[in-house]
C-alpha positions in Angstrom: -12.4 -22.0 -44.1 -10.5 -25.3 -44.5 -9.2 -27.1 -41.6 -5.7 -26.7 -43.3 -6.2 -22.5 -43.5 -6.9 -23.0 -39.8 -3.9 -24.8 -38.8 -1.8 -22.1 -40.8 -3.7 -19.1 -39.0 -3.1 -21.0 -35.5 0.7 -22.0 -36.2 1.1 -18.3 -37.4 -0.1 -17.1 -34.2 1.6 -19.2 -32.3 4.9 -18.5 -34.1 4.3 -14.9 -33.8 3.6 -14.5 -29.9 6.9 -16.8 -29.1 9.0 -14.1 -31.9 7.5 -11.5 -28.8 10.3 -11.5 -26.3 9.0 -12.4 -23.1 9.3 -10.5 -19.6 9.5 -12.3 -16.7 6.8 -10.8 -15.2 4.1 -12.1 -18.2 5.5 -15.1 -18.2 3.0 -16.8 -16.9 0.3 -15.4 -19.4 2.5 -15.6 -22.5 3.0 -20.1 -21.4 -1.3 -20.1 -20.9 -1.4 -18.8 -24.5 1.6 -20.8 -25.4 -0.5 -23.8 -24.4 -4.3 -22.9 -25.7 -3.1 -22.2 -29.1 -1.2 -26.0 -29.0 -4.2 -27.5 -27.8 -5.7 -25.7 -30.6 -3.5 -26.7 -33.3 -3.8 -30.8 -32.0 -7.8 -30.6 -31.8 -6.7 -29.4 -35.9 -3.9 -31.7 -36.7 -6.4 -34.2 -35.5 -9.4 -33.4 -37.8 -6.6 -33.2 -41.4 -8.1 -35.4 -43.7 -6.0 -35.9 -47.1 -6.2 -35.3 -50.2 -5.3 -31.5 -50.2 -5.4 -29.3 -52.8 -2.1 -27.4 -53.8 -2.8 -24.5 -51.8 -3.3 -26.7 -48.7 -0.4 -28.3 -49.6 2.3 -25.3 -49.9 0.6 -24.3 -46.3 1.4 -27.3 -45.3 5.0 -26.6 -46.2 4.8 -23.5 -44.8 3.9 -24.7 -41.6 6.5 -27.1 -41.4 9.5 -24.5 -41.5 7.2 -22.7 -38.6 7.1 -25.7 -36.8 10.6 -26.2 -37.0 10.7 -22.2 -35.8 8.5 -22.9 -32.7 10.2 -26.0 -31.9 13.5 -24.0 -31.2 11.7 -20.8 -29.5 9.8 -23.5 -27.4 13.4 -24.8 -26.4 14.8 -21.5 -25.1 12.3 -20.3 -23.3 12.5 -23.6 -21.9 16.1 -22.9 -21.3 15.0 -19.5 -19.8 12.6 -20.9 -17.0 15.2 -23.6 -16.5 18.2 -20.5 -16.0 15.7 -19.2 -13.7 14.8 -21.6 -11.5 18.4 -22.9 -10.6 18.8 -18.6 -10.2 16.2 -18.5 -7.6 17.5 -22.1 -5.9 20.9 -20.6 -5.7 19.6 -17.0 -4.2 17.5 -19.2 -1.8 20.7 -21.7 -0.6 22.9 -18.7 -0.3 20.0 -16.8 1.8 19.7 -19.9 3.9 23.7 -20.2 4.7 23.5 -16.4 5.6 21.0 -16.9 7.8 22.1 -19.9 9.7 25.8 -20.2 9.0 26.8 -23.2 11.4 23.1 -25.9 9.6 24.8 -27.1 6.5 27.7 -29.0 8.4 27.5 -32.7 7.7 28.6 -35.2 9.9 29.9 -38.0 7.5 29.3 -40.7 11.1 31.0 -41.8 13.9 34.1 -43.9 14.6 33.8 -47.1 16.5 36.8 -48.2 17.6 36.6 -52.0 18.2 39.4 -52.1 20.8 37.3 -50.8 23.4 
């Protein structure tokens, strides 16, 4: 198997597990495979060596429009996490100001008054 064929088989999986919606709870999973199967496809991109053939070189094509697919996926489940974390920051401040009502006063300083 070329190293081309390769890179095709990897991008394809990688393009089909981030078409999976992902649950919250997997999440962590579905990013470790996210990132094995990119580490994967750089050892690959690393090892092309030109010339290709014309099958290698409409995979290549191929790959591109994937890569262009993965690049947006990558970016909204980006967004997700991102959604998420301000969620839980939120939930956490409001917990916080239920629980201690009077902390989150802030004193902007004193006053000197010179004339004393």
């Amino acid at each position: 198997m070329s190293v081309v064929s390769e890179l095709y088989s990897v991008t394809k999986e990688l393009y089909e597990l981030l078409e999976q919606p992902t649950r919250k709870e997997k999440r962590d999973e579905t990013i470790e495979a996210i990132q094995r199967l990119l580490s994967q496809r750089d050892v690959l991109i690393q090892q092309l060596q030109p010339p290709y053939s014309e099958e290698e070189q409409e995979l290549g094509m191929q790959m591109v429009s994937l890569n262009e697919a993965i690049g947006e996926k990558l970016q909204q489940l980006k967004q997700q996490i991102q959604q998420d974390l301000k969620a839980l920051k939120q939930k956490k401040m409001a917990n916080q100001n239920y629980m201690n009502p009077y902390e989150p006063l802030a004193i902007d300083g004193m006053f000197y008054d010179k004339k004393r």
